[in-house]
C-alpha positions in Angstrom: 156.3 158.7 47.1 160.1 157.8 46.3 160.5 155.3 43.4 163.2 153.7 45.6 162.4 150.4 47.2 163.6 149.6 50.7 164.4 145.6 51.3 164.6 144.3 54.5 166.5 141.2 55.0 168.5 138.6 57.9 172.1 139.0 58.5 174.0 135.5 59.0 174.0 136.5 62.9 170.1 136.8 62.6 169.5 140.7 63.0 167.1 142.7 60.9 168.7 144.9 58.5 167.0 147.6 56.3 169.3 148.7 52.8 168.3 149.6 49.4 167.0 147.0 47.2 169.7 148.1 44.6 172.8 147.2 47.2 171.2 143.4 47.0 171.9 142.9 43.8 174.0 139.7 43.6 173.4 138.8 47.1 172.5 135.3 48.1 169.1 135.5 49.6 168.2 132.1 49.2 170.9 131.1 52.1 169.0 133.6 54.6 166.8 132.6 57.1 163.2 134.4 56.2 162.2 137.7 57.6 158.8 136.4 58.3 156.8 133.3 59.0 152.9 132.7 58.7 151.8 132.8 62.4 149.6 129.5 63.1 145.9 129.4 65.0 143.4 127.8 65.3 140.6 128.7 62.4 143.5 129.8 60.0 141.7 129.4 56.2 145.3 128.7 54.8 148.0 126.7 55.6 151.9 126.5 56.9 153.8 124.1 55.9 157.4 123.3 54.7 158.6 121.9 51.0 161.8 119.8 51.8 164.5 120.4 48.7 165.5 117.7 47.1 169.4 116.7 47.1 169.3 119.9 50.0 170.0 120.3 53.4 166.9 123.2 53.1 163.2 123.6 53.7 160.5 126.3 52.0 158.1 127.3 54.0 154.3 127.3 52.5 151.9 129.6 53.9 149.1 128.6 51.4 148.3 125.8 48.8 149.3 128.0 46.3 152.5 128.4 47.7 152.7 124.9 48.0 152.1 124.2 44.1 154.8 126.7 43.7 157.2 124.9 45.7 156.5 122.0 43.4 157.1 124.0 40.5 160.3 125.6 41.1 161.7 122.6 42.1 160.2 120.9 38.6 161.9 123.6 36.7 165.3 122.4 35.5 166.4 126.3 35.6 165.8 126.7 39.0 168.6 125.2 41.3 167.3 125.9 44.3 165.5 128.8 46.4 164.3 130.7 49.8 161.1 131.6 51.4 160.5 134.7 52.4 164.0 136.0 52.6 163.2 139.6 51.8 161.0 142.3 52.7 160.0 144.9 50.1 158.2 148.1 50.4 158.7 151.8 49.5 159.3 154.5 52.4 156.6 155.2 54.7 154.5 152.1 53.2 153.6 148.7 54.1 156.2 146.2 53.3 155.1 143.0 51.4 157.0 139.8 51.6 157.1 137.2 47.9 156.7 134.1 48.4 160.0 132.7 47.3 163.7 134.0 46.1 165.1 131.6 43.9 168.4 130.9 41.8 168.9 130.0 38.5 171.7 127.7 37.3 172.8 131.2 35.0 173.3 132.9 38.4 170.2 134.9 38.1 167.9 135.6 40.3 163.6 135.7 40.3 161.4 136.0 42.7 158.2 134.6 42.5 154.7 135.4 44.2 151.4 133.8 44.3 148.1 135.9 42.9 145.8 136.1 46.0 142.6 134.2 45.8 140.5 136.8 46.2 142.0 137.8 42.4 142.8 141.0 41.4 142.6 144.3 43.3 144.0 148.0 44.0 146.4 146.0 46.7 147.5 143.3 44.6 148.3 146.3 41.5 150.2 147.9 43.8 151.9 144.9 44.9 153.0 144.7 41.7 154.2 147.7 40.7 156.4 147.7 44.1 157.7 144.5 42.9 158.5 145.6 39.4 160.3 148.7 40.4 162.7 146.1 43.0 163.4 143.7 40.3 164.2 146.7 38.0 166.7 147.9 41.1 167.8 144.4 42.3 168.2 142.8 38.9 165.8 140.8 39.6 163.0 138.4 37.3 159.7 138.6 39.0 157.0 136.0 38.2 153.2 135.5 39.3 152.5 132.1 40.0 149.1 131.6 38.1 148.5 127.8 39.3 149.4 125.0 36.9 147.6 125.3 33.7 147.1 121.4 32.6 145.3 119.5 35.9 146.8 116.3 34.4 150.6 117.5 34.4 149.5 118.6 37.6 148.3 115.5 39.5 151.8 114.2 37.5 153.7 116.5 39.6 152.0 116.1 42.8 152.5 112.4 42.8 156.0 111.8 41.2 157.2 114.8 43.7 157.4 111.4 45.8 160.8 110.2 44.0 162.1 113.9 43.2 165.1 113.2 46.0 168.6 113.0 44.9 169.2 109.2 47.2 167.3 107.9 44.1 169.8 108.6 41.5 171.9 105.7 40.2 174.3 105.4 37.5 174.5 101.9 36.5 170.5 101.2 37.3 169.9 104.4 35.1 172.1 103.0 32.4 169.9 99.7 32.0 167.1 101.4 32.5 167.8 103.3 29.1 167.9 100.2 27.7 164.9 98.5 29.0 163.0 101.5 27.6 164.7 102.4 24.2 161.0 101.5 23.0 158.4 102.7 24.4 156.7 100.5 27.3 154.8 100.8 30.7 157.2 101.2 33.4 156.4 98.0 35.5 156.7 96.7 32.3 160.4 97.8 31.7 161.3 97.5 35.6 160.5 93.7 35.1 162.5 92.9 32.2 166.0 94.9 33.5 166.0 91.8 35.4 166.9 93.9 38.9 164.9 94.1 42.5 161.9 95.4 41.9 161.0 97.6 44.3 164.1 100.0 44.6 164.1 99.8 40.6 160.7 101.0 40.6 161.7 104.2 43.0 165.1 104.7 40.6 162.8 105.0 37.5 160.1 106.8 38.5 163.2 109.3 39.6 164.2 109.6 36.1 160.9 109.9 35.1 160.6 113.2 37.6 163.8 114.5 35.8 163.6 114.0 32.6 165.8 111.7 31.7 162.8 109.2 30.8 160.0 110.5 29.5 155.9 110.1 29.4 153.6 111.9 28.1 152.3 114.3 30.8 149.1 115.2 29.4 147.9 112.0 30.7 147.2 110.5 34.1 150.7 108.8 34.9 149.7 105.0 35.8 153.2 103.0 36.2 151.1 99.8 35.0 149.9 101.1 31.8 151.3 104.6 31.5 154.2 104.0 28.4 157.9 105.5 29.3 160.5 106.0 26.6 164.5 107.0 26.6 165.3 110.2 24.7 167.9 108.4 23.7 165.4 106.5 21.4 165.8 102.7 19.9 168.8 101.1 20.7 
């Protein structure tokens, strides 16, 4: 069998094209529309769904909860600026092709794609798999990763649940600015909210935004309660 991996990807007009994985490199797969899509019916053990990005005109499909949870990593992952499902098809010649689960780009202009282990866990497929995607990353330029699942359940469930306010609309200068004031010691975050003296409500959403980003932090290795849960500014004490 030929070391050389075949990729099949969308042109902008829609058409299946076949090329060398190597003549991709530096392409923008993430703006393709995906070579494949999970087919629904009725009895289907996994799911299809779509992972709106946030601040993006975009959606990424899902075709299992793993895929999902990957979704909601990638777009945690302050490397990651945005990416594609199922853009690409790999496979050597005369072999099945496999399709990752998502093409993604990195604010450094690199590229990774990133797969979800089966659930059945490992096998003679799955090692082949992965030795078809190693060979294309080594031709594309590409990083592979194997999503694993989230390690820590709690930083998990954090995710999940502040995935809510991950949407750029939330973002506010001058509410962010007090905000770093309110907590240049640490405090719950109703607790903080209250005292900025602003409406509640949308200052509620705007923090628990900068919570997802960042730029306030908890600690996530415990259940995130707004209430109780404390929230400090890098920045530190004022």
């Amino acid at each position: 069998m030929s070391d050389r991996v075949w990729a099949q990807v969308r042109s902008r007009a829609g058409r299946l094209l076949e090329r060398p994985v190597g003549a991709l490199r530096g392409e923008r797969l993430e703006d393709l529309e995906p070579v494949w899509q999970p087919q629904r019916y009725q009895g289907r053990r996994a799911i299809a769904t779509w992972w709106r990005l946030a601040g993006q005109a975009r959606h990424a499909g899902c075709a299992t909860l793993g895929a999902l949870e990957a979704a909601l990593a990638l777009e945690a992952d302050p490397e990651v600026v945005t990416f594609a499902a199922w853009p690409v098809r790999l496979g050597w010649p005369d072999a099945e092709g496999y399709v990752p689960d998502f093409f993604a780009r990195l604010g450094d202009g690199q590229a990774r794609l990133v797969v979800c282990r089966p659930g059945e866990g490992a096998s003679d497929r799955w090692a082949a798999t992965l030795r078809l995607l190693g060979a294309a990353g080594q031709q594309a330029g590409w990083q592979v990763r194997v999503h694993e699942g989230l390690a820590d359940a709690v930083a998990a469930r954090n995710l999940q649940r502040l995935s809510r306010w991950r949407h750029t609309r939330l973002a506010d200068v001058d509410t962010a600015q007090v905000l770093h004031r309110m907590f240049a010691r640490p405090r719950p975050l109703t607790a903080g909210v209250r005292a900025s003296g602003l409406p509640e409500l949308p200052t509620v959403a705007r923090a628990l935004h900068l919570v997802w980003t960042r730029e306030l932090l908890i600690d996530w290795t415990r259940p995130f309660v707004p209430a109780r849960s404390l929230v400090w500014s890098p920045a530190g004490v004022c």
